[in-house]
Steps between C-alpha positions, in 0.01 A plus 500: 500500500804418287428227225757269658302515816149433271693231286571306824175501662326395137796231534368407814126500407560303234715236709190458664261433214734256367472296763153493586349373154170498629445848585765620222466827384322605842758718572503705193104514482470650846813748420241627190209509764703725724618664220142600397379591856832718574459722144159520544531626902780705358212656257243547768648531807299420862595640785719309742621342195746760287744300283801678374667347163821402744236315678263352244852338364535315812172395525514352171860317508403395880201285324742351316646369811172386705522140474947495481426254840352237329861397335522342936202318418597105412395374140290309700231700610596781253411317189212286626211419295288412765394659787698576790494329831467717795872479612597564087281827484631607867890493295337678226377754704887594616605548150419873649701468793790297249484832245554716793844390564583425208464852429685640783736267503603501103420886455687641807704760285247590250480904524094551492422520849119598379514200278591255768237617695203415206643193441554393839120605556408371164665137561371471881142605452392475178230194587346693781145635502404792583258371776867383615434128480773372284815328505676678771267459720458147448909483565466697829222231580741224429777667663270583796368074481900402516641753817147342689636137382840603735 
């Protein structure tokens, strides 16, 4: 990846720290937890799971990018002490679905292709479980809730 490309997407990370005080420095922590996990796979490979140094560089600058969505969030519910209501946590839950676009929409000509994908991946699913409870299936719930509401 060319260190333009990396400067921008730390640029980005980093927009989104700065705004969200609360969580600040979120972004950079979980970049050094993927970091860790990515060297160390890189070490020790399992099968199914081969990472290539191409690869393990965007896995690691796609981190940085996870939570770029929440910058749609308003200050509101973003930088609440408190806890959420229901309908605040449901828009908190689409700062995946927000990141999304604002990824394809703001990084149409980047060259990557293989980075794109990770961070697309990275950005949409990175609160899922892997029993496959998580976020987007809660959305496809709600989305499921509104078309029945028609």
């Amino acid at each position: 990846m060319k260190k333009r490309d990396a400067a921008i997407t730390t640029l980005l990370a980093r927009t989104t720290d700065f705004r969200d005080k609360i969580t600040g420095g979120h972004v950079i922590r979980t970049t050094g937890y993927v970091k860790i996990m990515v060297e160390e796979l890189m070490k020790n490979p399992i099968e199914g799971y081969m990472v290539d140094e191409s690869t393990a560089e965007s896995i690691i600058t796609s981190a940085k990018l996870h939570d770029i969505g929440k910058i749609a969030i308003p200050d509101s519910i973003l930088t609440k002490k408190s806890r959420l209501s229901d309908e605040e946590f449901d828009m908190m839950k689409k700062h995946t679905i927000f990141g999304l676009e604002i990824l394809e929409n703001g990084l149409i000509d980047f060259e990557d292709r293989n980075f794109l994908k990770i961070a697309k991946e990275m950005i949409l699913e990175h609160h899922e479980k892997w029993n496959g409870k998580g976020i987007l299936l809660v959305l496809r719930q709600m989305k499921y809730l509104f078309q029945q509401e028609l």
